[in-house]
N, C-alpha and C positions, 0 to 999 in steps of 0.2 A: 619468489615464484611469480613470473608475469601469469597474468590474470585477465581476461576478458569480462567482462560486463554487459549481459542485450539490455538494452534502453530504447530498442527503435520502434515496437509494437504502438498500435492506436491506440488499442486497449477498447473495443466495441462492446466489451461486458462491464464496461463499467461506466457508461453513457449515462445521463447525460454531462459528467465530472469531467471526461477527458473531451468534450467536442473543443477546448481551443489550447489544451494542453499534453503534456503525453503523460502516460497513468504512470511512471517513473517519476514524474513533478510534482504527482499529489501528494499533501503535509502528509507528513508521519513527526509528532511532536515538533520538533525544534528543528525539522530538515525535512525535503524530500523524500519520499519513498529510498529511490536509488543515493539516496545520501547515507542513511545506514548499511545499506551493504557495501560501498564504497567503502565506507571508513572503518569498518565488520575485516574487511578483504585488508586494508593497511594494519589494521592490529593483528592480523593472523598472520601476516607476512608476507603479503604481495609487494614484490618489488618494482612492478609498474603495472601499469592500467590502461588498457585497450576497450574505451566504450562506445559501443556499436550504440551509432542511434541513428534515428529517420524519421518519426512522423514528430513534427515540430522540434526539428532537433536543437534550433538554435537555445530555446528555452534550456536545455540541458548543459550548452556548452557555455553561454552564458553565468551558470549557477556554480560549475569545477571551475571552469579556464583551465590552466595548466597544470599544476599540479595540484594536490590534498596531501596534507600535514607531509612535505617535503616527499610523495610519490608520483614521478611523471604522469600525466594524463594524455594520450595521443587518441582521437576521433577517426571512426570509421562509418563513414557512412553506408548503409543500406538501403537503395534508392525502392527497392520494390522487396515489401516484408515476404518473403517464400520461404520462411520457417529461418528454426534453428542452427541448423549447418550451414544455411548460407550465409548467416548472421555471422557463425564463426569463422567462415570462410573468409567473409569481408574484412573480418581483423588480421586476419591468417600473414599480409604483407608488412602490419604492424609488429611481429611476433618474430625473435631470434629462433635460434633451431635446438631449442631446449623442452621441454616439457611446460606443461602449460595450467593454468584452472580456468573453469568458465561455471560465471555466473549468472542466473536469472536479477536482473534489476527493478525486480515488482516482486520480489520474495524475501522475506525476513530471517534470516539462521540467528541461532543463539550464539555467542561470541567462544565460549568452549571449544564447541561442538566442530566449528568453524576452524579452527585453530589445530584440532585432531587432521581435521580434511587436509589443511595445507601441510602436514608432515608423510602424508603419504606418496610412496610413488605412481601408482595409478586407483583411480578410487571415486564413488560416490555416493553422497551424501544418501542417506537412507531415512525413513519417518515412519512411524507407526499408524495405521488408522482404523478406527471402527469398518467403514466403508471403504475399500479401495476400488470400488468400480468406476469410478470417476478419474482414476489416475494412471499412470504408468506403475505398473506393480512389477516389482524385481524377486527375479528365481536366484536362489544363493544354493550355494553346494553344502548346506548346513554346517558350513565350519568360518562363516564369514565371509567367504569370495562370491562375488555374484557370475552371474553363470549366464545372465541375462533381465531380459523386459520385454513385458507384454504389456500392450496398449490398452488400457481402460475397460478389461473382460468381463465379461458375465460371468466368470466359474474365477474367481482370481486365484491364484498359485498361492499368495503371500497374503498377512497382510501389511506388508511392509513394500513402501513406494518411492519413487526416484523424488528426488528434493530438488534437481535440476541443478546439484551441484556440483561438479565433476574435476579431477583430476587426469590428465590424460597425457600418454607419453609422447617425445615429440613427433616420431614419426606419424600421429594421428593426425598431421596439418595436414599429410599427404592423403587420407583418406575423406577430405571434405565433400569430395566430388561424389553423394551420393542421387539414388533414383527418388521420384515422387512417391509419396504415401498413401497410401486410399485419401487422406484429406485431402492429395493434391500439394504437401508441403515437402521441404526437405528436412529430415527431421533429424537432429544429435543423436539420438537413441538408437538412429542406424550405426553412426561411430563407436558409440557404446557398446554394442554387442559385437563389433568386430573386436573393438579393443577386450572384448571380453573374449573372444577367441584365442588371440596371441599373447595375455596376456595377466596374471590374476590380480582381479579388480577389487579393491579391499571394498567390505560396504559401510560406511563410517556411517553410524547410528547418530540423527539430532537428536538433544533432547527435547527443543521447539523449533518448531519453524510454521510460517504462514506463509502461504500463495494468495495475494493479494489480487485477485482476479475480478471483485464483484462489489458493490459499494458495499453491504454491510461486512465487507472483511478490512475496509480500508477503517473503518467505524475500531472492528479488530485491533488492526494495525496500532492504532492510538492507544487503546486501552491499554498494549503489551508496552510502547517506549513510553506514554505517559507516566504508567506506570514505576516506570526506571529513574524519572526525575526526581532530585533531591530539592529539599526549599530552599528557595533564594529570591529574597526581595528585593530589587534592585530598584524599579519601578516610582511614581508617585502615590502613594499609598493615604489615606485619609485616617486619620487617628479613630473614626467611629465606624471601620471597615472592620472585620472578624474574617482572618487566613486562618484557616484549620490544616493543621498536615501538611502534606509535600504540595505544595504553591510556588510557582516559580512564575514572578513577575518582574518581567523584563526592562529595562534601563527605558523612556520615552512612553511606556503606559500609563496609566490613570487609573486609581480603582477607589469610588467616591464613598461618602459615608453612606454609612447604612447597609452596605455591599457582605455578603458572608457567601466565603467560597471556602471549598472542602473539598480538598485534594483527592488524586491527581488533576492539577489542573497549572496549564499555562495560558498565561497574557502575553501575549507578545507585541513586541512595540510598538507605539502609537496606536494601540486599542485602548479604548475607555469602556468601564463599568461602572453601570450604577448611574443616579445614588438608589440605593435597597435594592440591590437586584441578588438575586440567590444562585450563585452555582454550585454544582455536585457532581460527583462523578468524574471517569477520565474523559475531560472537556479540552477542548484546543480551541481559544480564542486567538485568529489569525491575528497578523500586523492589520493595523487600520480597522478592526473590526470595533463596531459598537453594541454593546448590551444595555438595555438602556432602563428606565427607572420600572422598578417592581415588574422585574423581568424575569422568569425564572429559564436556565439551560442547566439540562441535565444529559450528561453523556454524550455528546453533542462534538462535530467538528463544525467553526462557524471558520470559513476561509478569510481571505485578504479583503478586505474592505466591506465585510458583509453586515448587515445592522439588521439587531431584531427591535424594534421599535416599543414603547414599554406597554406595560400589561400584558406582556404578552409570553408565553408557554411553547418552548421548544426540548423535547425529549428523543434521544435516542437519535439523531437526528443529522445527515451533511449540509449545510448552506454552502453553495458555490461562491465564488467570487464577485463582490458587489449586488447580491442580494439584498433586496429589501422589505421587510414584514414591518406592513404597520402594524400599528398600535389595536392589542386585541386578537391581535392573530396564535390562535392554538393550534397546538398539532398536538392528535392524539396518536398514540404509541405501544397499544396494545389493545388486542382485539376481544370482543364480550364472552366469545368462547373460550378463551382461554389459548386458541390453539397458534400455530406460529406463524408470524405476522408473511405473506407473498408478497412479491416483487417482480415488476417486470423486467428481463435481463434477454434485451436482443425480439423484444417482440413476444416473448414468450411469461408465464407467471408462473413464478417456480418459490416453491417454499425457501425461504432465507435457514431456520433452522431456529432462528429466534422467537422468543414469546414476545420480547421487546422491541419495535425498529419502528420507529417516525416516518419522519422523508425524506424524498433527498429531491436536494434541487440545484437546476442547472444555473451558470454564472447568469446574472445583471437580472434573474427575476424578483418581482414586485408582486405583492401582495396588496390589497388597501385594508380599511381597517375592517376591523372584527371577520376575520377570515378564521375557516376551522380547515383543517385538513386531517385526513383520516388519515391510517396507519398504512405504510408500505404505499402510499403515494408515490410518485413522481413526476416534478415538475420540470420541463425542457427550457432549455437556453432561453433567456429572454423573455421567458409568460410573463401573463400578465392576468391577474387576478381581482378582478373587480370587488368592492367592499362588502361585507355581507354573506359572501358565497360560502357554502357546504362544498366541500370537494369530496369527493370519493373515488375517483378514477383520476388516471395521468392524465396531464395538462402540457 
């Protein structure tokens, strides 16, 4: 089944992580965001790939190239993001005159779930949730066909919500050309309901999925494929190092003595730990990244070249790319109330939903030493944090 893929979004809710990359880039374990759905959609049976991108798209096309495990990849670019149909619109010339799927490339399905989806002939993916007021929530005819969507209600029908994953028949390339939305977008969910007009829409039930919209879901993200990792030491490993569990240390890392890590956790190449530094939790130590003596990361995504300098206390926590915390620098990770740690998202401080969540900071920032930083901070591209300082607010 050809297959589309959106990748072109900036992704402004999950700032300051995407200001020089696009939020399809950002690690999920051992690949990219849009790497596990890509290769999710070739296990399932996509027989080629149409990926729509546009805000820094070269990153993405540099990362496939041409194909994935023997499946064409063909690029469509989206020069100006006005939603979802136009996204698929922009593929729509990449695409034979066959029936189709389209995927969200900042969204996690489960590989089953996935694989139901591509045997059907029109259809989409469906998820369960406490809350649907925040999503697209789907009307079904109570026998499994959906019958429709309703935009992020106050009163919701269901509580069962579109997954952004869809099967749709061919004649639906011809219905791309829809109107503006109150957002002012062009949005899929108008195809959706037409295709649910002429035609019955199966609603294929995930059993997980995440929508990776916000950095503590990228934090998520990791926990769910960390998770999935089996141990493999490949790595240079120190005889008085202690790997507990699923450990996957990669071929050109370093993990020195004294070092005790406790899986889910990857090293990935050319990062060093140690010597005595303590990880725990689902941790993602990028390529080049350094941990360094009597260091502790716990749950923690530390990106590509980023270094926490040693003594020093990182929990719950993203470091961008070539970050640096000197020596001393903590972050704290849970708040005295008890209650769940905010976040700023777009200007705004909206509850994360967690007890637990550090910081998050943007690429090439610098800390000096003995820096503290409080919980549900955020630090922009480039700060820069004098020795000594209390933070409490974004930087």
């Amino acid at each position: 089944m050809q297959t589309v893929v959106l990748a072109a979004g900036q992704g402004t809710r999950m700032r300051p992580l995407t200001e020089r990359r696009p939020k399809p880039m950002l690690p999920v374990a051992d690949r990219p965001l849009v790497g596990h759905t890509v290769t999710s959609a070739v296990d399932a049976g996509a027989s080629s790939i149409v990926l729509v991108v546009g805000y820094e798209a070269e990153d993405v096309r540099s990362y496939f190239g041409d194909t994935v495990d023997g499946v064409d990849i063909t690029y469509a670019v989206q020069e100006e993001q006005r939603g979802t149909a136009d996204a698929v619109r922009t593929a729509a010339n990449h695409l034979d005159e066959g029936p189709f799927v389209v995927l969200n490339g900042d969204a996690l399905y489960d590989d089953p779930s996935l694989a139901s989806l591509y045997e059907a002939d029109a259809a989409v993916g469906s998820y369960r949730v406490d809350d649907p007021t925040n999503y697209g929530v789907l009307t079904t005819d109570g026998a499994g066909t959906v019958t429709g969507v309703v935009e992020k209600p106050a009163d919701p029908p269901s509580d069962l919500i579109n997954t952004g994953a869809y099967v749709f028949p061919a004649e639906a390339q011809t219905w791309l050309d829809v109107g503006e939305s109150e957002r002012g977008e062009l949005e899929l969910t108008d195809v959706l309901e037409r295709t649910c007009g002429e035609y019955a829409v199966e609603s294929v039930p995930f059993d997980r999925w995440l929508d990776v919209g916000r950095p503590w879901e990228l934090l998520e993200a990791n926990e769910w494929k960390l998770d999935e990792l089996e141990r493999d030491i490949r790595g240079d490993v120190a005889d008085g190092a202690d790997l507990r569990g699923n450990v996957v240390v990669e071929e050109g890392a370093t993990v020195e003595p004294g070092v005790v890590i406790e899986g889910p956790t990857l090293v990935r190449k050319g990062a060093t730990v140690g010597p005595n530094a303590y990880i725990r939790g689902a941790t993602l130590v990028g390529e080049g990244a350094k941990v360094g003596h009597a260091v502790e990361v716990k749950n923690s995504v530390l990106m590509e070249g980023a270094t926490v300098g040693h003594l020093s206390y990182v929990g719950d926590s993203i470091l961008g790319r070539d970050v640096n915390f000197g020596a001393g620098t903590k972050v704290a990770n849970l708040r005295h109330d008890g209650g769940d740690v905010k976040l700023t998202v777009k200007g705004e401080r909206i509850s994360t939903g967690r007890r637990k969540l550090g910081v998050i900071v943007g690429d090439g920032t610098k800390t000096g030493i003995n820096v503290s930083l409080n919980a549900g901070v955020v630090l922009s591209t480039d700060a820069r944090i004098p020795p000594g300082e209390v933070v409490t607010r974004d930087r």
